[in-house]
C-alpha positions in Angstrom: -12.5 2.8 4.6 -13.9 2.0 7.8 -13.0 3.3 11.1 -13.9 1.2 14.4 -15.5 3.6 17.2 -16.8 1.8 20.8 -17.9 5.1 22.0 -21.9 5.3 21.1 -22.6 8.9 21.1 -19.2 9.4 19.1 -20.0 6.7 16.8 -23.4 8.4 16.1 -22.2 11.2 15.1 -18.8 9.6 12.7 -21.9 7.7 10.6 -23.7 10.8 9.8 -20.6 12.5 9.1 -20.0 14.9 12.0 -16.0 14.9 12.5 -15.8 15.0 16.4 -12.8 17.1 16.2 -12.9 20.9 15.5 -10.6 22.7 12.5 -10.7 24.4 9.8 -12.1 22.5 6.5 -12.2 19.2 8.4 -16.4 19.1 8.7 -16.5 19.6 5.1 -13.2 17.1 4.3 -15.1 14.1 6.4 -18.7 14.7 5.6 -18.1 14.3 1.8 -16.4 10.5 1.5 -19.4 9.7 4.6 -22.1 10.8 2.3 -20.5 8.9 -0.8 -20.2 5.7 1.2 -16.2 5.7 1.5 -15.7 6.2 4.8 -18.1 4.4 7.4 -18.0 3.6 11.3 -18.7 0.6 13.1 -18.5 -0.8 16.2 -18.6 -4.5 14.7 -14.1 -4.9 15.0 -14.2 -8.5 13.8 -16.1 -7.7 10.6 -14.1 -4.5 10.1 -10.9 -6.7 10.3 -11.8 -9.2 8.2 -12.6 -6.9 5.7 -9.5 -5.0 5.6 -6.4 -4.9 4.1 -4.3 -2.7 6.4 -5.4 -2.0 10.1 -4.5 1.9 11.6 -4.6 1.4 15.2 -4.8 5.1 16.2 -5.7 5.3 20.3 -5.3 7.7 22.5 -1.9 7.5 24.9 -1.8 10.2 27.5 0.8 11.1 29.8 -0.5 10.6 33.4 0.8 13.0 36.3 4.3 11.6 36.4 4.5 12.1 32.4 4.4 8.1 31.6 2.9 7.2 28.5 -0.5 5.3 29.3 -0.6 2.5 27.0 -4.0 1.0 28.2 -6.0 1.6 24.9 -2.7 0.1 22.7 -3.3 -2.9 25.1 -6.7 -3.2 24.9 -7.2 -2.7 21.2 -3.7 -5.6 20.6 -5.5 -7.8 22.8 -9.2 -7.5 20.5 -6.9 -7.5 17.0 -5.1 -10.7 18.6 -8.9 -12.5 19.2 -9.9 -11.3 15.4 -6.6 -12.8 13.9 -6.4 -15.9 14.8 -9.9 -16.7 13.0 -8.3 -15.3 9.3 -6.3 -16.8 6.7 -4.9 -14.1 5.2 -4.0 -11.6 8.2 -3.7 -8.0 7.5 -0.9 -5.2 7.9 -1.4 -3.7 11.7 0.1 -0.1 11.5 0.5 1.2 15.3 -0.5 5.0 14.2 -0.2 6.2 18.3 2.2 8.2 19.8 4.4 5.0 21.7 7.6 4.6 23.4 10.2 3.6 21.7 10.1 -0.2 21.8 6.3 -0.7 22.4 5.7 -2.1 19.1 8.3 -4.4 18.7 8.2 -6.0 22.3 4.7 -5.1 23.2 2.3 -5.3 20.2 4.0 -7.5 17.5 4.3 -10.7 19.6 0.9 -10.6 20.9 -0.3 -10.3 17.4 2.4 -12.5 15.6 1.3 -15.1 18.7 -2.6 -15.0 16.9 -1.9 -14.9 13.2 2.5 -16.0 12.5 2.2 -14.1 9.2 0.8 -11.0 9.9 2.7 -7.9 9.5 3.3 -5.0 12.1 4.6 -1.8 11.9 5.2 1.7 13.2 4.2 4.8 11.6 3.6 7.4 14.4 0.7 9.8 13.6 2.1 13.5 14.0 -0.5 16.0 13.7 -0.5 19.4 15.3 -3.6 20.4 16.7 -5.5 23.1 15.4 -3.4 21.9 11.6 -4.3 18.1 11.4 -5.6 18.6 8.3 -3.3 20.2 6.5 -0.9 17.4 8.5 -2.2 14.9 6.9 -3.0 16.2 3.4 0.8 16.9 3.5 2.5 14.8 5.9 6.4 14.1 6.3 8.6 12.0 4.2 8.1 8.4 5.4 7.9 5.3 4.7 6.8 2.6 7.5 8.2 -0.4 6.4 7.4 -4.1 8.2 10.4 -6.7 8.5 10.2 -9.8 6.8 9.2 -12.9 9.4 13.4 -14.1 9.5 14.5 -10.7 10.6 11.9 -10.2 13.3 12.8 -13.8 14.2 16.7 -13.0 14.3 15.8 -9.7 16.8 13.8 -11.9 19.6 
């Protein structure tokens, strides 16, 4: 597994296994598959994507003063996915892991990447992790199954 980080000091740290975030167990839980070689960072997003099966686009979206969703990073990151897709033959499943409006994915994401690469497949699968239990979050999350439409039915909805 490889994550992308554009952040230099943070990415330091993610390839010698230091977990920027603080919880219980979670040093241990991400130092282990960094020192076995399963989990690595980069900064290199076109050789990450080629390499990959499934993308887990998982950016920060905060609320500014008026509570709006800022959906910069999702923009940013859809618009550098878009410029790696179009150069692959066999594009990967994008899962949108942030926090979005309902809506964003399907009108916002999906045909900005379906534009780059007509056969690639995007879905939704909200990350919900409580802080201070992510852990635990993940090692047991809720029932669900993100699912991506087949090419006629997203073609049906536009």
């Amino acid at each position: 597994m490889t994550g992308v980080e554009v952040h230099r000091p943070k990415l330091r740290r993610l390839r010698v296994g230091e977990s920027p975030v603080r919880e219980p167990g979670l040093q241990a839980a991400f130092a282990a598959p960094v020192g076995q070689g399963r989990l690595r960072a980069t900064d290199d997003l076109g050789a990450a994507v080629k390499a990959a099966d499934v993308i887990m686009v998982t950016v920060g979206t905060p609320s500014d003063p008026r509570g709006d969703v800022q959906l910069d990073a999702v923009d940013r990151v859809t618009g550098d996915l878009a410029d790696c897709l179009r150069h692959l033959q066999r594009p990967p499943v994008v899962m949108i892991r942030s926090t979005v409006p309902p809506g964003t994915v399907g009108k916002r994401v999906a045909p900005q990447l379906e534009e780059a690469a007509s056969r690639v497949c995007v879905c939704h699968h909200p990350e919900f992790f409580r802080e201070g239990s992510g852990l635990d979050d993940f090692v047991r999350p809720p029932s669900s199954s993100p699912a991506c439409a087949p090419l006629a039915v997203r073609a049906r909805r536009r």
